[in-house]
C-alpha positions in Angstrom: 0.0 0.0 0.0 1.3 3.4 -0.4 3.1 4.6 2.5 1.3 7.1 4.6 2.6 10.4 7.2 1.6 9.9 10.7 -1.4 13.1 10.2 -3.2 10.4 8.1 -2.9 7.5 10.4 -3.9 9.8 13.1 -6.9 11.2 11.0 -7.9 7.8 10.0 -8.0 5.9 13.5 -10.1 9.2 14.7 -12.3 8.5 12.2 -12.4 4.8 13.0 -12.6 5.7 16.7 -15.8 7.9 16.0 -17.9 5.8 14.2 -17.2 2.7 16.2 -18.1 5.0 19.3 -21.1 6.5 17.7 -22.6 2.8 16.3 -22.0 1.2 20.2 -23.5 4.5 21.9 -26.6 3.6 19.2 -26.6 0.1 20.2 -27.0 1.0 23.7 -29.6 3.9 23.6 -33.1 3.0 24.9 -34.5 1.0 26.7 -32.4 -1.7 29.4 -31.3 -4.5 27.4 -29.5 -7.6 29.6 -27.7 -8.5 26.2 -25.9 -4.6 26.4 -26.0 -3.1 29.9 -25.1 0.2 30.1 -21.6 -1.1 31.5 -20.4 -2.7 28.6 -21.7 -0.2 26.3 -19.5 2.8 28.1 -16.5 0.6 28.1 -16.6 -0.2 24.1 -17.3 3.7 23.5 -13.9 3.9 26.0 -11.7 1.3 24.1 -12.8 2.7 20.6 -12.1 6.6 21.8 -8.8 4.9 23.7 -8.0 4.0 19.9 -7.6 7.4 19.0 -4.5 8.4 21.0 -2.8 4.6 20.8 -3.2 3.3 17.4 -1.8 5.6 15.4 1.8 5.3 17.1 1.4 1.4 17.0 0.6 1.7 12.8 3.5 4.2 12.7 6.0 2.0 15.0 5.1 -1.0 12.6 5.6 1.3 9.4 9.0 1.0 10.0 9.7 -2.3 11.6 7.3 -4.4 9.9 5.4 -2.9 7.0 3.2 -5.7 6.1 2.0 -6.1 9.9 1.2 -2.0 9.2 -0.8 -2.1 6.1 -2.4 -5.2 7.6 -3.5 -2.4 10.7 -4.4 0.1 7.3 -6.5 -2.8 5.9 -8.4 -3.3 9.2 -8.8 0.1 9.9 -10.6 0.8 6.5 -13.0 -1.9 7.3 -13.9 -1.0 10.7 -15.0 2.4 9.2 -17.1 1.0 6.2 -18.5 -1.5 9.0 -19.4 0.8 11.5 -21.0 3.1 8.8 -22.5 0.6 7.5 -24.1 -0.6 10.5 -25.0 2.3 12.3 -27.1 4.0 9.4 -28.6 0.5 8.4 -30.0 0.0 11.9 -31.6 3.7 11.4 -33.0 2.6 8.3 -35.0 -0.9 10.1 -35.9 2.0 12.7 -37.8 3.8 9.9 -39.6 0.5 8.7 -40.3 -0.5 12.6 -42.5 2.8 13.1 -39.4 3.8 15.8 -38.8 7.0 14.0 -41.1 9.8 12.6 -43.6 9.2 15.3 -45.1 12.2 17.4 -47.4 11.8 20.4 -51.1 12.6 19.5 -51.0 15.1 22.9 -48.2 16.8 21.4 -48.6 16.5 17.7 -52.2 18.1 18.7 -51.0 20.8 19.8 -51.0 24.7 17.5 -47.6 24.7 15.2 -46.4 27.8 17.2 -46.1 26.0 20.3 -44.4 22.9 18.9 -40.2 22.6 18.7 -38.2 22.8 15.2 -37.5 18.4 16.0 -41.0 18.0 16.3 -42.0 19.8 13.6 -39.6 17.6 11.3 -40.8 14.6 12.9 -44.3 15.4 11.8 -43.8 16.3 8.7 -41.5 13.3 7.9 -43.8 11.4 9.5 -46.9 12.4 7.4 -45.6 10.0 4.6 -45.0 6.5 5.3 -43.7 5.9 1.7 -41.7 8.6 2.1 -40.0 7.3 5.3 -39.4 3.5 3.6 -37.8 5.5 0.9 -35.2 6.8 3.1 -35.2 3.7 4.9 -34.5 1.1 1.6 -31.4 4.1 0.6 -29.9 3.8 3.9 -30.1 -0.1 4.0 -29.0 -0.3 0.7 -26.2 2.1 0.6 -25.0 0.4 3.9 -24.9 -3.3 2.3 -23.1 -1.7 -0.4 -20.3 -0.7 1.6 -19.5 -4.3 2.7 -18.6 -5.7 -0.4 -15.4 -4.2 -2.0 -16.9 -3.9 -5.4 -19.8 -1.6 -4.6 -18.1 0.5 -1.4 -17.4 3.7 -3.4 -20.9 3.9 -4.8 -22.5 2.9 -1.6 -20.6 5.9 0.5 -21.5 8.3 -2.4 -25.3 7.4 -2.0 -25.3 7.2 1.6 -23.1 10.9 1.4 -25.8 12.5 -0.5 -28.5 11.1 1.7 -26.1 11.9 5.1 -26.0 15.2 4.0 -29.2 16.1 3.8 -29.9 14.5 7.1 -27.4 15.9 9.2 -28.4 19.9 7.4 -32.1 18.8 8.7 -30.2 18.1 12.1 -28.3 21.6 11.9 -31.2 23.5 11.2 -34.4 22.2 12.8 -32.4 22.1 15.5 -32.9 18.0 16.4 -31.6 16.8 19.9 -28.1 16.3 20.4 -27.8 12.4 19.8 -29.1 12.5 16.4 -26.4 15.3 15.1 -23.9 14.1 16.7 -24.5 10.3 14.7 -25.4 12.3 11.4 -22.2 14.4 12.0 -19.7 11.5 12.5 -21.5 9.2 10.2 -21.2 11.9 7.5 -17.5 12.4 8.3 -17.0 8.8 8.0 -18.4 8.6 4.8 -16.5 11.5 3.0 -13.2 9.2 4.6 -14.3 6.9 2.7 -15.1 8.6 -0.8 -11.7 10.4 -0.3 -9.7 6.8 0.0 -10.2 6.8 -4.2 -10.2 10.6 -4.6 -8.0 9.5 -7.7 -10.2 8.0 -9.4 -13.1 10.0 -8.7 -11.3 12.6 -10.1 -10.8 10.9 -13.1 -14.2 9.8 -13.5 -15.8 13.2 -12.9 -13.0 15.3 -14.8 -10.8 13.6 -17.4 -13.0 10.9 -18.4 -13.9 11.7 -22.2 -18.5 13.2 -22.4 -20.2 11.1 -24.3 -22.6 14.4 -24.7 -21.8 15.9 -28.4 -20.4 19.5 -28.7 -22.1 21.8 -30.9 -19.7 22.7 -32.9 -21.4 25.1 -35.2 -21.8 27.5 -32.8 -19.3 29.8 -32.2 -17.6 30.0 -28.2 -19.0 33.3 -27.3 -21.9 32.4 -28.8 -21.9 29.3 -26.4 -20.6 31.9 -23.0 -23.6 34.3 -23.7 -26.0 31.0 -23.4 -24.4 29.6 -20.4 -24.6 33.5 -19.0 -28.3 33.4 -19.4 -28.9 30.0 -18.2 -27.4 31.3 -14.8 -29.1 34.7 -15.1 -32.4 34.1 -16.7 -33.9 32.3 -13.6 -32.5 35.2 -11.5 -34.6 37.7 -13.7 -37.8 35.2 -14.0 -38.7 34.8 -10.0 -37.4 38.5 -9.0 -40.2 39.7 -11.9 -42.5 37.1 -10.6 -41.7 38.6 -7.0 -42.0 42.2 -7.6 -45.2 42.0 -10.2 
């Protein structure tokens, strides 16, 4: 594997130390379950934090003693990440299809808009469409089997990115409690690890990868500046006229 500077083997086993913390802290939210007290709960979000500090001067130590045992720490690392991804969205996903999310109270959802708070609001609103929520749910339980199989990673993270993103702006914005940012927030920073790994050939895809969309070639490239001008300003013009008539 190519050789990597201590910054990214720190930056990588925080990243592996978050979302491993984030999927047990999930695992363990709820109600009292004998199968994962409280007890062993804290001390998995301990030993996958503890990570953090340790690892990354064990993976650099090994980088120079025994690089095979290191890349074999790189290889595990990578698949802790996609794991814990993987799982912790997919569980929020079977949450949607269980009726665990999107579900408001009748005594509160009854009460005037005004009076209700920005998470409750979402809530409702998601909540209104059941298709809706299975839409989600099917995106996030797909995305997250795709990133368990080498061959379909990369366009699992890049669905499940889109979809994260939206989530965790939802999160920002309505203001939602502090659990569900924080897992939107790490879950979405595990993700864009994860697209970043093949940045190179992302980039190729996106930008030196041949169009198979024609050129027009007859018209001239001023010609073609003055349309893409107008494509941007046009709309601009449309809704202010609309908003001012």
């Amino acid at each position: 594997m190519k050789k990597r500077s201590l910054l990214y083997r720190i930056i990588t086993c925080i990243v592996a130390g978050l979302v491993t913390a984030a999927l047990w802290l999930l695992i363990g939210r709820g109600a009292d379950n004998p199968l994962f007290p409280k007890s062993i709960i804290f001390t998995l979000v301990g030993i996958s934090l503890s990570g953090i500090v340790i690892f990354p001067f064990v993976w650099q130590y090994l980088q120079k003693s025994n690089a095979g045992a290191a890349d074999k720490i790189q290889a595990w690392l990578y698949a802790i990440i996609r794991y814990a991804v993987a799982l912790d969205i997919s569980i929020f996903g079977w949450k949607k299809f269980f009726h665990l999310q999107f579900i408001v109270a009748d005594n509160i959802s009854s009460l005037p808009m005004n009076q209700q708070s920005g998470e409750v609001l979402t809530w409702f609103y998601f909540g209104h469409s059941h298709a809706f929520g299975c839409i989600v749910a099917s995106l996030q339980i797909l995305g997250g089997a795709m990133l368990l199989f080498r061959k379909t990673w990369l366009p699992g993270a890049i669905i499940l990115f889109t979809l994260m993103l939206n989530i965790m702006s939802v999160d920002i914005f309505y203001q939602m409690n502090a659990g569900a940012l924080s897992q939107s927030v790490i879950m979405t920073i595990g993700l864009v690890f994860l697209i970043l790994i093949d940045y190179d050939r992302l980039a190729e895809f996106f930008f030196k990868t041949q169009s198979n969309i024609l050129s027009v070639s007859t018209v001239k490239l001023s010609t073609k500046t003055i349309l893409r001008i107008a494509g941007v300003v046009l709309p601009v013009l449309y809704t202010w006229y609309q908003a001012t008539h």
